[in-house]
C-alpha positions as CSV (number, residue, x, y, z in Angstrom):
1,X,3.1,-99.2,-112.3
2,X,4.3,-95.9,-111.1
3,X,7.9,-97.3,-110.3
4,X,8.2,-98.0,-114.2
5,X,8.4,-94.6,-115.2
6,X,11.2,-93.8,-112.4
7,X,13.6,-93.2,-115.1
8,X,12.3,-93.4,-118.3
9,X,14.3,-90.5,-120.0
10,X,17.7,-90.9,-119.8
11,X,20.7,-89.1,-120.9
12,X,24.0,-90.2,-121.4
13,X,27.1,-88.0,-122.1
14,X,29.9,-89.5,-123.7
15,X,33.4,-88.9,-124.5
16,X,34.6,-92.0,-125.8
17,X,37.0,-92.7,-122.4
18,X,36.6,-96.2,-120.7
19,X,34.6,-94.6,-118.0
20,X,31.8,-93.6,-120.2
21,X,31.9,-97.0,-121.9
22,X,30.7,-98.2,-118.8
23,X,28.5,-95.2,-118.4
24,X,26.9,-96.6,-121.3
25,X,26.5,-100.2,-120.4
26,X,25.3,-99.3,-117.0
27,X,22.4,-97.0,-118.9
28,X,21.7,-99.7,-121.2
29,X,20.9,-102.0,-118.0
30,X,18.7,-98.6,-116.1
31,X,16.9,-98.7,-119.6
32,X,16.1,-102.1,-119.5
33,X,14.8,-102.3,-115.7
34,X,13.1,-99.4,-116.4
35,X,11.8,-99.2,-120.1
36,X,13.8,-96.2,-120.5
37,X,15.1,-94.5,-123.9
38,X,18.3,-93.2,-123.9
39,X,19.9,-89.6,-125.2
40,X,23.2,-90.1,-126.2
41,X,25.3,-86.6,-125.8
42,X,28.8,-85.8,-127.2
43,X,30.3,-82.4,-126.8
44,X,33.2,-81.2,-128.3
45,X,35.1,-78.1,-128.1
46,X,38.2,-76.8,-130.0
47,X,39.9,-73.7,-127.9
48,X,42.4,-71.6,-130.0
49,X,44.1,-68.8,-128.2
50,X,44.8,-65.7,-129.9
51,X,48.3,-64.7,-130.2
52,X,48.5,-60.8,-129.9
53,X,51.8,-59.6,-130.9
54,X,51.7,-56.1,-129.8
55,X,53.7,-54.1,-132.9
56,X,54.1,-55.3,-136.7
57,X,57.1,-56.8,-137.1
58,X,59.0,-59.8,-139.2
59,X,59.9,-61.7,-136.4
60,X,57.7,-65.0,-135.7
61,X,58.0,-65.7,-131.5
62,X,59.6,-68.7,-131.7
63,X,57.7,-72.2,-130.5
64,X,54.4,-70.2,-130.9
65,X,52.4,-71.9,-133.1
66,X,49.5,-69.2,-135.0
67,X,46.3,-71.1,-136.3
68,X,44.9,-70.1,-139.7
69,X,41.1,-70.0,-139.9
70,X,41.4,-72.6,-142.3
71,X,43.7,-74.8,-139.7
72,X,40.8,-73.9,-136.9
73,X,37.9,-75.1,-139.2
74,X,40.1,-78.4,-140.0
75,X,40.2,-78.9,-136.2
76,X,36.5,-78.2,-135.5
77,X,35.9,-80.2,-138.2
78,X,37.7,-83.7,-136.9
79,X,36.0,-82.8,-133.1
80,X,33.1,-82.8,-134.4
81,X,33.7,-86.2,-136.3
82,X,35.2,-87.6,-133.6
83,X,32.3,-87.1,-131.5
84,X,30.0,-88.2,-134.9
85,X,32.0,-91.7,-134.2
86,X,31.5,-91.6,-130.9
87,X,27.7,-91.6,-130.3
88,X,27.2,-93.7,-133.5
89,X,29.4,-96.6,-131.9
90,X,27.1,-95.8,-128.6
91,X,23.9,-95.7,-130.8
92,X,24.7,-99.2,-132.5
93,X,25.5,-100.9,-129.3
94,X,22.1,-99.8,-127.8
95,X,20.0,-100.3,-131.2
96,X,21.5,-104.1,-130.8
97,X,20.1,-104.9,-126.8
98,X,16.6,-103.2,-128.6
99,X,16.8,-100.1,-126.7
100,X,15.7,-96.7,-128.2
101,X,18.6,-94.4,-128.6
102,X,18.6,-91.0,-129.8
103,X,22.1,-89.0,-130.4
104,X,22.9,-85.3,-130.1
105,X,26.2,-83.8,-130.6
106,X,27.0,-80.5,-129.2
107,X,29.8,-77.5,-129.4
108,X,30.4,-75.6,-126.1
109,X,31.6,-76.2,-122.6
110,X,31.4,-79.7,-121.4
111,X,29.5,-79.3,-118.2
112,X,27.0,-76.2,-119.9
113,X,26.0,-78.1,-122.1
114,X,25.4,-81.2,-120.3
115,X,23.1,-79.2,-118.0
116,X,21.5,-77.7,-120.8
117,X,20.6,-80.5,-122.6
118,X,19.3,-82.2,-119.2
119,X,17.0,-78.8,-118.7
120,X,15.6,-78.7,-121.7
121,X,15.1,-82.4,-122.2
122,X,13.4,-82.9,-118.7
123,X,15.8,-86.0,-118.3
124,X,14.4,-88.0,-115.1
125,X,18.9,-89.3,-114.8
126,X,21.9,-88.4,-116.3
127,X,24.1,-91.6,-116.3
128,X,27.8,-90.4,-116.7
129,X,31.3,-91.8,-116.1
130,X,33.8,-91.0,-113.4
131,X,36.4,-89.5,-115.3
132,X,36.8,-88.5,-118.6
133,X,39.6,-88.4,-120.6
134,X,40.6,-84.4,-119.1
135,X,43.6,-84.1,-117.4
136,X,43.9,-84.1,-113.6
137,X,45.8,-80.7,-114.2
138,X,42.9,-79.7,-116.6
139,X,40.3,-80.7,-114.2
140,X,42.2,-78.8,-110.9
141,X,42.4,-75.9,-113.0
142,X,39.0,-75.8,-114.3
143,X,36.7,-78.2,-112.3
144,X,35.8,-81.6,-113.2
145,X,32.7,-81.8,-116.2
146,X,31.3,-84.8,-113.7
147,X,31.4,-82.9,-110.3
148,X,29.9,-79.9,-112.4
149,X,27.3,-81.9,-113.4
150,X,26.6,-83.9,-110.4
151,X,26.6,-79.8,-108.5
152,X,24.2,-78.6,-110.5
153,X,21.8,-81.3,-112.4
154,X,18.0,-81.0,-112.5
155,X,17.6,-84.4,-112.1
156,X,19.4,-87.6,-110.3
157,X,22.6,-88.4,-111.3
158,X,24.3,-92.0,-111.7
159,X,28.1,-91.9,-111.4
160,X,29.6,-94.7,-112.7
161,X,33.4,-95.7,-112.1
């Protein structure tokens, strides 16, 4: 049945916000119509910004806080975990409604590697959330990860609210 097969890869980036919780549940359901397998995606990022202070000198700039390499790592480190929790809370709630679930958790820019992943995984829908836990400021600034997505996907994509 050639309608069976509509969307049998599908992949799901999450950011642990209520609007891809319900991402998830609405793939979960596009899985089970459709005897789909999901990819669950997680990408995290940790910006530092260099502080250049132009001349040696004794003084600290006051209220500027300089990150070590080691305090850097630390943060990395809990993203990355973060996101770990993340798709392993996704996974199990999948795994339960007997759907086949696969995780990947990547470093980079949001919307990049959303696309990325959907490229190089020949994904037949991305199923992703409304709005994520960026800030409206964040996202006037920069551009929303979902309009990004929804701009520039290979494939269908399912906004959910």
């Amino acid at each position: 049945m050639e309608g069976a097969a509509l969307f049998r890869k599908i992949l799901v980036p999450l950011d642990g916000s209520e609007h891809s919780q319900r991402a998830l549940e609405t793939s979960i359901e596009v899985a089970k119509k459709f005897n789909g397998e999901l990819t669950l995606l997680h990408v995290f990022s940790v910006s530092v910004t260099p502080v250049v202070i132009p001349e040696p000198t004794t003084l600290n700039p006051t209220g500027v806080p300089i990150a070590t390499s080691a305090e850097v790592s630390k943060m990395v480190d809990a993203a990355k975990a973060a996101g770990e929790k993340i798709l392993e809370d996704a996974e199990e709630k999948a795994k339960e409604l007997n759907i086949e679930v696969q995780t990947v958790l990547r470093e980079g820019n949001t919307s990049q590697e959303i696309l990325k992943t959907a490229k190089e995984g020949a994904f037949d829908l991305i199923v992703i959330g409304a709005i994520g836990i960026h800030s409206r400021i964040r996202d006037f600034l920069m551009g929303s990860v979902t309009e990004g997505v929804v701009k520039n996907a290979p494939c269908p994509v399912l906004v959910v609210k």
